[in-house]
Structures are given as C-alpha cells and as structure tokens.
C-alpha positions, 0 to 999 in steps of 0.5 A: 535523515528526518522522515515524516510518515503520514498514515504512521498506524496503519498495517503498513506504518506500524511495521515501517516506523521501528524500522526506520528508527533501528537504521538511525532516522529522526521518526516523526508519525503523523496521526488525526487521532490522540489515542493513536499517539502511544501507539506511535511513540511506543514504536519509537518516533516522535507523534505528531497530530494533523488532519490530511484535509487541513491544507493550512495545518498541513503546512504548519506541521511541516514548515515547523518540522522541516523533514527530508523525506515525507512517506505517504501511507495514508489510506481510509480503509476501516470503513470498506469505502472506496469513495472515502479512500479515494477522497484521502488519496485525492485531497489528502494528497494535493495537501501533503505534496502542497505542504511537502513542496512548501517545507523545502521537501526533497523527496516522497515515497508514497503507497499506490496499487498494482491493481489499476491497470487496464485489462490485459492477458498478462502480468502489467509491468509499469509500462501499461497505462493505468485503466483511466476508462474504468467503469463505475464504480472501480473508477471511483479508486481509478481517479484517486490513484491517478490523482495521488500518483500525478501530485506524488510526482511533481516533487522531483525526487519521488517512488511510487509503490503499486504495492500488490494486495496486503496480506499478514498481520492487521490486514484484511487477510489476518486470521481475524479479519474480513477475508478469513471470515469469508473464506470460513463462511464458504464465502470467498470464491475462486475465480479465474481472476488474477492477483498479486500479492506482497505480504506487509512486511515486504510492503514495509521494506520496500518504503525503507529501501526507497529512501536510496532509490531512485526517482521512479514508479514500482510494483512491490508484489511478490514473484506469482500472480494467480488466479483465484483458482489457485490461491483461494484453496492455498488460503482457505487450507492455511485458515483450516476453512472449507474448500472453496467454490469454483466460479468461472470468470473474472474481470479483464484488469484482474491480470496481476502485475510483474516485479521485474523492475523492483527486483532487477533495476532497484534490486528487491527483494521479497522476504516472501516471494510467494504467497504459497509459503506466506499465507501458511506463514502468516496464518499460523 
C-alpha cells in the first residue's frame, strides 16, 4: 500500500516508518521542517514537505500522491503547550481529513489519548464518554481531542488510538529527558493519581497493525494502570534517582483506561505488557 504519515519524526513516527517499509509499503513522511527530511529518507521513505495548517498545500500533497491510507501522528510537543498541541489536533486535523477525503483516501489511522475521559473510579473502557466539561485549562487538550477524533471519524474507514502516556526512547520519560530530570531532582511525586502507560514501540506497532483493523476507536495502553503511588518509586529506582515524595490526592480522571478491547477484539498485544519490566528496560 501507499501510506502517507504526517507527524513522520516524532517519537512515534520514527519507530513506525522502518516498520512499514520492512512489511513492503510505499512510505512517504511528511515533515514542515527540510532538516528533518534526511532523518526521514535515512529511515526509508520518501520525504516529503507540507505545513499541516496549509489547507491549500495540504491538498495538493495528497491529490498529488493519491495514498491509500493516511496515519495521523501530528503532535506539537517541544514546546510543553497545551494550547499549541490542541491548535494542531484541531486544524491540523480538519486540514489532513479535508485533503485525505479529497484525494480519494480510504482510510486513517490516527494517535489520540487514553487520558481524557471523564472522571471515575475505574480503568475507562472506550465506552465512557470523553470529559467534554473539563475545567481550565485540562479543557484546552479535551477540545482538541474531541475535534481530532470528530474529523478523524467522518472518513468511513478509520482507528483511533488513545495511546496511554509514552515512555521509551525520545519521550519525555527518556533518561535524558523532562520527566528523568524531575524524578532526579526530588521533583517528581507520587500521588494516588492513576495512569496507563505504552511504551513507544508498542504505540508504534499498534499504528501498523491497524492498517488490517477494523474501523473503531482503541486504547493501545499496557496491562496495569496505577497510581503514582506505584509507578513513581519503580521509575525513580530504574533512574537511580531519590525516593520520591508521597503526596496524598489526585484528580478524578487520573483512572487510567483498560485494554480489553485492543487485546481481545483486534487481538494486541504488547511487547511490554507492564511498565514494571519496561521502565527498567528502557532505562538501562
């Protein structure tokens, strides 16, 4: 097939790319920034240059390539903005399912959250509705969730993927990135807050199986939700970092979510089913 990935060099697109070359598809990356086109081609695809919010450009690039399937990764994280990543999960959005729906697309396969459901006292399955009266400013990533997954959805053929929080290699719970530094600094507390994690290989093996799933929406997080209470000292051990401190609280929608449906209905399965064995994994 002919796949086009937008958001082609991020944690997740640069683990996806080979893989989809290696099972025999036509790769072409998208990426708004020349310097990153090496990066792409040197994982074997075809680059490509495009900016998300050009609804005219958008177009172009894909009446010109005429993919199969489209795979939505876009994400703006390197500046910690909420704001900025909801605008590209909002416009971003509309303008690669207008141009994917103009170009004759047949199907997308796009990254969402696990963390946006309402609050509750348990793991979300994909039938709880999303937190649509979040407060500020959690509403901020709420809206532009619900506006990726509404557009991701009116192509016919599509998956959705509420991937769980990335750890692994290039995400901010890397050994040299934001989380490991907190977690050094005595920074990083665990609280009764709940989360589900997927390490970023998993996340990315999940985007090639979905190329044979079935139209629906997914969480693609791994077999433990747990409370910060849990997972922060298993982190902080793995980073040789200090005992954390132990703060009380959370907040309602901190529930995690279940992977029932990926694992029994799609049949997934995680190559790190639990974060237990993955952090020290991916740490060491």
């Amino acid at each position: 097939m002919k796949i086009f990935v937008a958001g082609s060099t991020g944690v997740i697109g640069r683990i996806l790319l080979p893989k989809l070359v290696k099972a025999g598809h036509e790769v072409i990356g998208m990426t708004h920034n020349p310097e990153q086109q090496k990066t792409i081609e040197a994982l074997g695809a075809k680059s490509i240059i495009a900016d998300a919010f050009d609804p005219e450009g958008m177009i172009k690039v894909l009446r010109d390539i005429k993919p199969d399937v489209v795979i939505h990764q876009l994400t703006s994280l390197s500046n910690s903005s909420s704001a900025d990543n909801a605008r590209i999960r909002i416009e971003g959005t509309r303008n690669l399912v207008d141009a994917a729906k103009q170009a004759g697309v047949k199907k997308i396969i796009a990254q969402s959250i696990s963390w946006a459901y309402k609050p509750g006292d348990s793991p979300a399955t994909e039938e709880v509705s999303l937190d649509v009266q979040a407060p500020s400013p959690r509403k901020t990533t709420i809206d532009g969730i619900i506006a990726l997954e509404e557009a991701v959805a009116e192509i016919p053929n599509h998956v959705i993927l509420r991937y769980g929080t990335l750890y692994g290699p290039g995400t901010w719970y890397d050994r040299r990135d934001v989380m490991a530094e907190k977690a050094l600094n005595s920074e990083l507390q665990a609280t009764n807050g709940v989360s589900s994690f997927v390490h970023v290989e998993d996340a990315a093996n999940a985007a090639l199986l979905a190329l044979d799933w079935s139209t629906g929406t997914l969480n693609i997080v791994d077999d433990e939700p747990a409370p910060g209470t849990e997972w922060v000292p298993v982190y902080a051990d793995a980073l040789k970092a200090p005992a954390p401190e132990v703060q009380s609280g959370g907040s309602g929608w901190e529930r995690g979510a279940s992977n029932t449906k990926a694992r029994k209905e799609y049949g997934w399965e995680p190559k790190f089913p639990t974060w237990r064995a993955g952090f020290s994994q991916a740490l060491s």
